[in-house]
C-alpha positions as CSV (number, residue, x, y, z in Angstrom):
1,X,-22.1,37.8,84.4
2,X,-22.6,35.1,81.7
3,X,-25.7,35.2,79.5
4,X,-27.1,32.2,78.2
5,X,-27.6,31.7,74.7
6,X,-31.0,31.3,73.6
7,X,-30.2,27.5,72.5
8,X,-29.0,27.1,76.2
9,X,-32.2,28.7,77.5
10,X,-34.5,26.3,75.5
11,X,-32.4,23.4,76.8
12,X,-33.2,24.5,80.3
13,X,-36.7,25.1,79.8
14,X,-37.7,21.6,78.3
15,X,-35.5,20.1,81.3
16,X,-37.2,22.3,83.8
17,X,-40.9,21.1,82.4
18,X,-39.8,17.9,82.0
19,X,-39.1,17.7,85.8
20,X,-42.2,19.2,87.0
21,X,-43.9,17.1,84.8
22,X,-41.9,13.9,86.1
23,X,-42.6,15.0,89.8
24,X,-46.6,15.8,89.3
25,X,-46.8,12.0,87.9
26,X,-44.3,11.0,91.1
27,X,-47.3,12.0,92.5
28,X,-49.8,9.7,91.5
29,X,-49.8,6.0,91.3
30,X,-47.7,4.7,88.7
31,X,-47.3,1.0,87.1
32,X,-44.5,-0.2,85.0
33,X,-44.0,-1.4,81.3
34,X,-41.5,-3.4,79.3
35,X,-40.9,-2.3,75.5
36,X,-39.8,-3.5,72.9
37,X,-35.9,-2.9,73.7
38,X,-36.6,-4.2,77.0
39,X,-36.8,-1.1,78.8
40,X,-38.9,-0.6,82.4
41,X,-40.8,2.2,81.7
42,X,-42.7,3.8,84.8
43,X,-46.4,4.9,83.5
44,X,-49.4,6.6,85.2
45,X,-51.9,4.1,85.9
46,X,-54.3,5.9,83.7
47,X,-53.1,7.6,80.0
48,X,-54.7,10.2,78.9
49,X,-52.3,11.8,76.5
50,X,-50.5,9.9,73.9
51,X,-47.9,11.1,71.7
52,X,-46.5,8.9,68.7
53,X,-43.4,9.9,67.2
54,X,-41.1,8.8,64.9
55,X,-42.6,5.4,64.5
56,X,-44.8,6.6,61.9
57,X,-47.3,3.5,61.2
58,X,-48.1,2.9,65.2
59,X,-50.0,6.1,65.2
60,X,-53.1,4.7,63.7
61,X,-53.1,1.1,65.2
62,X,-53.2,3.2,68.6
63,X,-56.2,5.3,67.1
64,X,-57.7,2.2,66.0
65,X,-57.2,0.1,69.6
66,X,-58.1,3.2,71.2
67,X,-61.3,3.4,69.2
68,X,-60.8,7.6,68.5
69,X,-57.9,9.8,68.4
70,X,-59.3,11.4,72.1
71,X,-56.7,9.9,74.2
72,X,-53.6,10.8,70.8
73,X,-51.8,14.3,71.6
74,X,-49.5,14.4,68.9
75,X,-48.5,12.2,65.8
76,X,-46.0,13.2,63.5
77,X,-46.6,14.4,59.6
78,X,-45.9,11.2,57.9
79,X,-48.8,9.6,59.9
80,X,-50.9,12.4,59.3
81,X,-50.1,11.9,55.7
82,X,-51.9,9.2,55.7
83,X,-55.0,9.7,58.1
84,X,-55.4,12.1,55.6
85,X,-56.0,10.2,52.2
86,X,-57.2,6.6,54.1
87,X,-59.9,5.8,55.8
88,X,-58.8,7.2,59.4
89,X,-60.1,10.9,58.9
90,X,-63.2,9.4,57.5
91,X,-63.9,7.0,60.9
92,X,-62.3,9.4,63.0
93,X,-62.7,13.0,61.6
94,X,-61.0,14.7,64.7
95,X,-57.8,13.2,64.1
96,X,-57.1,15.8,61.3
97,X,-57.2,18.0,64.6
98,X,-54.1,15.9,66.5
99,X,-50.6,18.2,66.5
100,X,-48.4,17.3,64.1
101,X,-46.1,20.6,64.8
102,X,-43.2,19.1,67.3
103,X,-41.6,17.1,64.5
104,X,-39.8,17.8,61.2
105,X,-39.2,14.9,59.6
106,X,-37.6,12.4,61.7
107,X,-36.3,15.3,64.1
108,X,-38.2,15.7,67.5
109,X,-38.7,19.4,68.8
110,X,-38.4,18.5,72.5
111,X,-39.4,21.9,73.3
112,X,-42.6,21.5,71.6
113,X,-43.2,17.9,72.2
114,X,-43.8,18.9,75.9
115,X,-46.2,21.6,75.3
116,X,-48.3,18.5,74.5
117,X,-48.1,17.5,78.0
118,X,-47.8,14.1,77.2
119,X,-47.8,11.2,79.8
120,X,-46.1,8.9,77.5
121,X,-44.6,9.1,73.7
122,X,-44.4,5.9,71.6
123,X,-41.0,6.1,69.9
124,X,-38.8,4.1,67.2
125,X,-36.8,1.5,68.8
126,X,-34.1,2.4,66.0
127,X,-33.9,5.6,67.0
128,X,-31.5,5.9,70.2
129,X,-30.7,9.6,69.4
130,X,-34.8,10.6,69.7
131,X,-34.9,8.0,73.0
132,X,-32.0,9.3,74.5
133,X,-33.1,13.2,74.1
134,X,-37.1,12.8,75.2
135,X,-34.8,10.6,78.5
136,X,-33.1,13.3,79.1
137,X,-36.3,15.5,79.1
138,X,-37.7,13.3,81.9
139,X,-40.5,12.3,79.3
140,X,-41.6,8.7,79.5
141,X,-40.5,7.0,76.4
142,X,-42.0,3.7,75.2
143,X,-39.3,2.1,72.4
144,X,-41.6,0.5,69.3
145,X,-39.6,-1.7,66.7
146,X,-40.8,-2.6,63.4
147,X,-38.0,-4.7,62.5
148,X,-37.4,-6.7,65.9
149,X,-39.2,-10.3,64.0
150,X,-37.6,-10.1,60.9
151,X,-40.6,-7.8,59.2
152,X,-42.9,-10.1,59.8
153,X,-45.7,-8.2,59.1
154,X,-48.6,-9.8,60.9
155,X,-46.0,-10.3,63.8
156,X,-45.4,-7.1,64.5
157,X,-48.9,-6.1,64.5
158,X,-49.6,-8.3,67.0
159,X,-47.0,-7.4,69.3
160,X,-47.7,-3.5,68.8
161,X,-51.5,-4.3,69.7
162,X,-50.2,-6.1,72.9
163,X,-47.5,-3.3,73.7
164,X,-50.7,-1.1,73.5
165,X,-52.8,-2.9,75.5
166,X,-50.2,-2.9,78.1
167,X,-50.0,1.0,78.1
168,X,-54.1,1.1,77.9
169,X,-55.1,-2.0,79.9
170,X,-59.1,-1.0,80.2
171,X,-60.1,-3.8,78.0
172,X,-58.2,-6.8,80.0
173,X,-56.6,-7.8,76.7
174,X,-59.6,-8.3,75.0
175,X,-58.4,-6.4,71.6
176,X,-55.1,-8.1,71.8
177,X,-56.9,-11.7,72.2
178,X,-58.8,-11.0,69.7
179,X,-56.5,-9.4,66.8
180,X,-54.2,-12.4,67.3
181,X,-56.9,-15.2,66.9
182,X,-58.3,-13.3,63.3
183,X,-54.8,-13.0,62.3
184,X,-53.1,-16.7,62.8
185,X,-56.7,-17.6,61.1
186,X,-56.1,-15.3,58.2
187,X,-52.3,-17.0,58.4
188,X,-53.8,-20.5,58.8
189,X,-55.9,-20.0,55.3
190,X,-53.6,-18.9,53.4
191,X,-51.3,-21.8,54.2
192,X,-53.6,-24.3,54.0
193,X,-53.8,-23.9,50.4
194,X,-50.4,-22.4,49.1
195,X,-48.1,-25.2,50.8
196,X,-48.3,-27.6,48.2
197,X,-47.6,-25.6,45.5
198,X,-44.2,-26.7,44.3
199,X,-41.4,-23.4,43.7
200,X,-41.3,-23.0,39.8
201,X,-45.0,-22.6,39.5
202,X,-44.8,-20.2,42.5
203,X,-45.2,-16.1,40.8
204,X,-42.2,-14.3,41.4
205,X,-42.9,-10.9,42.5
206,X,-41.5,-7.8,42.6
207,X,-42.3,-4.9,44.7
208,X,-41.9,-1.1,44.3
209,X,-41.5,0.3,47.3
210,X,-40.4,3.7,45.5
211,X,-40.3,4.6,41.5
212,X,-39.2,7.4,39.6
213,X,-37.5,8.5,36.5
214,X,-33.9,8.7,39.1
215,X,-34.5,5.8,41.7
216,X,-36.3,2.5,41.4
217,X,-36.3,0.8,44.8
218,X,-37.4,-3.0,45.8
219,X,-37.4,-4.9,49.3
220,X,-34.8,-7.6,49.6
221,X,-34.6,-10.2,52.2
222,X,-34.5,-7.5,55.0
223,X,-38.2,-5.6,54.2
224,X,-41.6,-6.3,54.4
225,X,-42.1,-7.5,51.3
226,X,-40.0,-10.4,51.6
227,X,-42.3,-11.4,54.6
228,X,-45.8,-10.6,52.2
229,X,-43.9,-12.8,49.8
230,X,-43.5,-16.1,52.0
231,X,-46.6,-15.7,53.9
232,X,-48.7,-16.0,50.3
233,X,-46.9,-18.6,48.7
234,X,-44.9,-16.3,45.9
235,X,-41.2,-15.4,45.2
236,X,-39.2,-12.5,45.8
237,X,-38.0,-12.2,42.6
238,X,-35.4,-9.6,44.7
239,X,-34.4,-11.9,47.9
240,X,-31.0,-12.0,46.9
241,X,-30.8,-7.9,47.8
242,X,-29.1,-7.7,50.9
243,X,-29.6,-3.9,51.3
244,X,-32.0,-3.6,54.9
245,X,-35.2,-1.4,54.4
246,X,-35.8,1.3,52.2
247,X,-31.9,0.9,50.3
248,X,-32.4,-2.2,47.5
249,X,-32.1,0.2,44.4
250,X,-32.3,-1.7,41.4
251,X,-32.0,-0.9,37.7
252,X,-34.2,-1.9,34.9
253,X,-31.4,-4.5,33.6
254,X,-32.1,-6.0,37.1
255,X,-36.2,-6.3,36.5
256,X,-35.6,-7.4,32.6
257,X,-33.0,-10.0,34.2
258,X,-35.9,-11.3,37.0
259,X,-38.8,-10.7,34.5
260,X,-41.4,-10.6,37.3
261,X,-45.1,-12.4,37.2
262,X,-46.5,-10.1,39.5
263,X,-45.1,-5.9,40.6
264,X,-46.5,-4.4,43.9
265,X,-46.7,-0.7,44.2
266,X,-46.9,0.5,47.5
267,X,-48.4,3.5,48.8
268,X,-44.5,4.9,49.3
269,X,-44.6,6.0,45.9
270,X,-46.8,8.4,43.9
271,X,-46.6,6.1,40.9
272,X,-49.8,3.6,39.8
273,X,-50.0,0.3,37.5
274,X,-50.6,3.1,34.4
275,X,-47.5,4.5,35.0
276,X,-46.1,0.9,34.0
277,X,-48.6,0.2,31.4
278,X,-47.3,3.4,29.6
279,X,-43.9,3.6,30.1
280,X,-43.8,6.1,32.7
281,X,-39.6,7.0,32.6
282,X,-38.6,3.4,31.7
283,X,-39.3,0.9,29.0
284,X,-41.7,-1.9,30.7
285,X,-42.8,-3.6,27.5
286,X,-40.6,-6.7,28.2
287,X,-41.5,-7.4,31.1
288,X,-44.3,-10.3,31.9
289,X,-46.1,-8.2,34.4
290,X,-46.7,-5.9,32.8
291,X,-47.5,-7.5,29.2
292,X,-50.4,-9.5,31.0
293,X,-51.4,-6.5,33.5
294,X,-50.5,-7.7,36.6
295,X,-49.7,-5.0,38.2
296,X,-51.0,-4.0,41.6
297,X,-51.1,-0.5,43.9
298,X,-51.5,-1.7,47.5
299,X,-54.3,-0.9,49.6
300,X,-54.2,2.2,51.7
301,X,-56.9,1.6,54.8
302,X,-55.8,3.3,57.6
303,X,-52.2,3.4,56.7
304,X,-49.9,3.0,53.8
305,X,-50.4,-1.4,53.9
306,X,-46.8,-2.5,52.9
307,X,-45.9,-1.7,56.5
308,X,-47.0,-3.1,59.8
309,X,-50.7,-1.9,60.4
310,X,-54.5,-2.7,61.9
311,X,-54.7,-3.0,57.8
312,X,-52.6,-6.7,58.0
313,X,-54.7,-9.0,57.9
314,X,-56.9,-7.5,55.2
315,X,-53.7,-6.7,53.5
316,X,-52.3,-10.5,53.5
317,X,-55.7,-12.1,52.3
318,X,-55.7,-9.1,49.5
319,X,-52.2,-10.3,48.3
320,X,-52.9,-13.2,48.4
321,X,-55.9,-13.1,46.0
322,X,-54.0,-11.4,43.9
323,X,-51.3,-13.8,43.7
324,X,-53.7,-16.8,43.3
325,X,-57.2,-15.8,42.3
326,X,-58.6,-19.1,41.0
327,X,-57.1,-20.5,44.3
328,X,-59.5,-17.7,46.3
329,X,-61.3,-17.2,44.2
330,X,-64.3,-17.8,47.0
331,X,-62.6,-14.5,48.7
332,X,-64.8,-11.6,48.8
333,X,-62.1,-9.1,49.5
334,X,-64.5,-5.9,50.5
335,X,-66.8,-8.3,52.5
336,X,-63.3,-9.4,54.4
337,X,-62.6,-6.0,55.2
338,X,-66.2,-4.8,56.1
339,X,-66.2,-8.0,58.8
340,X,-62.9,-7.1,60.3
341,X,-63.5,-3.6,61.1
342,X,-66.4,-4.5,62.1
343,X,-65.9,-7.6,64.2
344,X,-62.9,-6.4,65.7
345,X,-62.8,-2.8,66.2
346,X,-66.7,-2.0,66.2
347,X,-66.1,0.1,63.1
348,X,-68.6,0.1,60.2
349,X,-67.1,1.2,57.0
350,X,-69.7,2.3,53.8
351,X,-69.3,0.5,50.8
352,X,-67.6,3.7,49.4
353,X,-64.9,3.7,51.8
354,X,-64.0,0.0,51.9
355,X,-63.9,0.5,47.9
356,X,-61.7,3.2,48.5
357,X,-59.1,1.2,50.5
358,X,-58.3,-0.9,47.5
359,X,-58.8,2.2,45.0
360,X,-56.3,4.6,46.7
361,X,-55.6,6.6,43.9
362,X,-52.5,9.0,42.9
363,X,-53.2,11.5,46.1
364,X,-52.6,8.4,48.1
365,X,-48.8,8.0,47.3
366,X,-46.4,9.7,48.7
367,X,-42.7,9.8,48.5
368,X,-41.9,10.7,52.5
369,X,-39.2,7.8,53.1
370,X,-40.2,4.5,55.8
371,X,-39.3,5.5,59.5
372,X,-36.7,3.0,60.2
């Protein structure tokens, strides 16, 4: 007689739940919905447990449409990273509470994943190994990209807050509506005023998406920060980086050479504007940024802001203050953020934690790499 291994046995045991689970929802009524690959995905009419995986940012713009973590069964530990040291565990306390336990990094515990019992997961679009396994697992898989309009920013937010209120249609698309009109206003500002300003006198900007004593890393033309760059009237002081994502590593010679008017830090790395203003690892002094302290750490709301988030449209006015601030200079930046949450989302922040979205601190940094 052969004896299976326990490997074997595991496989088996997630396909086995993964059937009963696929024939109790066979069971029920069941709608259908396109992602962001295209895919038909077959869905219960009604979701009541969510699981985001490896598409790390998504997790809180569902917690933040949904209006609770309630409906969230899982999220991975890079998202909870963040609910952590943001604003999300302070609106939503209970999301500290969501299982975090059926991923290790980017790696997906199938096993574990469907002792969640989820009716859906929201995974990366870049990601076919995870898709393909939770497939073969009879789990019903929803494909998110971050990187299918070119990291446009605000883009992508929208289209994750429509994907979402596809999956959770109870409000008749009154979020998505909604979201989308504040955002091409936010959009509309900004451009209003920055068109005419002619190149040279536009600041060229540098973002740190990482920094440490061994790596220094930037966004080319294929991140996020070449989108934040266009959209507020600045220059990518980087743009000729081809390197996609999270792989522009530069040198100081490179940053001496570009001389930057304006450096980003985002909430990817640990390190803050002091770290600059003192040397931290590298000689700075030359640099014009830093000489006329213009260095900025990015807001952390309810997610690290360099990425996609409900945080974007803060985030873009924000950047855009900073880039210009005799140009908005009639930009109340908290007040901004106080009125969205609000307005939008029916969530009422205290003066302490809107001042703490643009005051992250060191805790808020972290040096957990971008899901792809």
């Amino acid at each position: 007689m052969l004896l299976m291994t326990r490997r074997d046995a595991l496989k088996a045991g997630a396909a086995g739940l993964g059937v009963l689970a696929a024939r109790g929802a066979a069971a029920e009524p069941t709608r259908v919905v396109t992602d962001h690959l295209g895919r038909r995905v077959t869905l219960p009419l009604r979701i009541d447990r969510a699981v985001v995986a490896d598409i790390y940012p998504f997790a809180s713009v569902a917690a933040i449409f949904l209006g609770g973590c309630g409906k969230l069964a899982g999220m991975s530990p890079v998202s909870m990273s963040a609910a952590r040291h943001g604003i999300l565990s302070r609106i939503y306390p209970d999301i500290l509470k969501v299982r975090t336990d059926f991923m290790t990094g980017d790696t997906v515990n199938v096993e574990a994943l469907l002792r969640l019992r989820p009716q859906v997961v929201f995974a990366n679009a870049s990601n076919p190994k995870t898709l393909a396994e939770l497939e073969a697992a009879h789990i019903p898989v929803i494909a998110v990209s971050a990187t299918k309009w070119n990291y446009s920013v605000i883009k992508t937010f929208d289209e994750w807050v429509m994907l979402l209120s596809q999956v959770f249609p109870e409000d008749g698309g009154a979020k998505a509506k909604a979201v989308h009109g504040y955002s091409a206003s936010v959009v509309s500002r900004i451009r209003s005023r920055v068109s005419r300003i002619p190149q040279p006198k536009r600041p060229k900007t540098l973002f740190l998406f990482q920094y440490g004593k061994d790596r220094i890393v930037t966004s080319g033309s294929h991140f996020f920060g070449q989108y934040w760059c266009d959209a507020v009237g600045a220059r990518n002081v980087a743009s000729s980086i081809r390197a996609q994502n999270q792989n522009a590593v530069i040198t100081m010679e490179q940053v001496y050479a570009w001389d930057p008017d304006l450096i980003f830090i985002t909430n990817f790395t640990p390190a803050e504007p002091q770290d600059l203003y003192r040397n931290a690892y590298h000689d700075w002094k030359p640099v014009k940024a830093v000489r006329e302290k213009q260095v900025f750490k990015m807001p952390l709301g309810t997610y690290r802001t360099f990425t996609p988030s409900a945080d974007t449209p803060v985030t873009l006015l924000w950047l855009a203050k900073c880039a210009y601030p005799t140009l908005f200079s009639d930009i109340n930046i908290e007040r901004e953020a106080e009125n969205y949450y609000s307005k939008l989302f029916g969530i009422h922040l205290s003066e302490a934690e809107i001042r703490s979205i643009f005051d992250p601190g060191r805790g808020a940094g972290t040096a957990l790499k971008l899901a792809r």
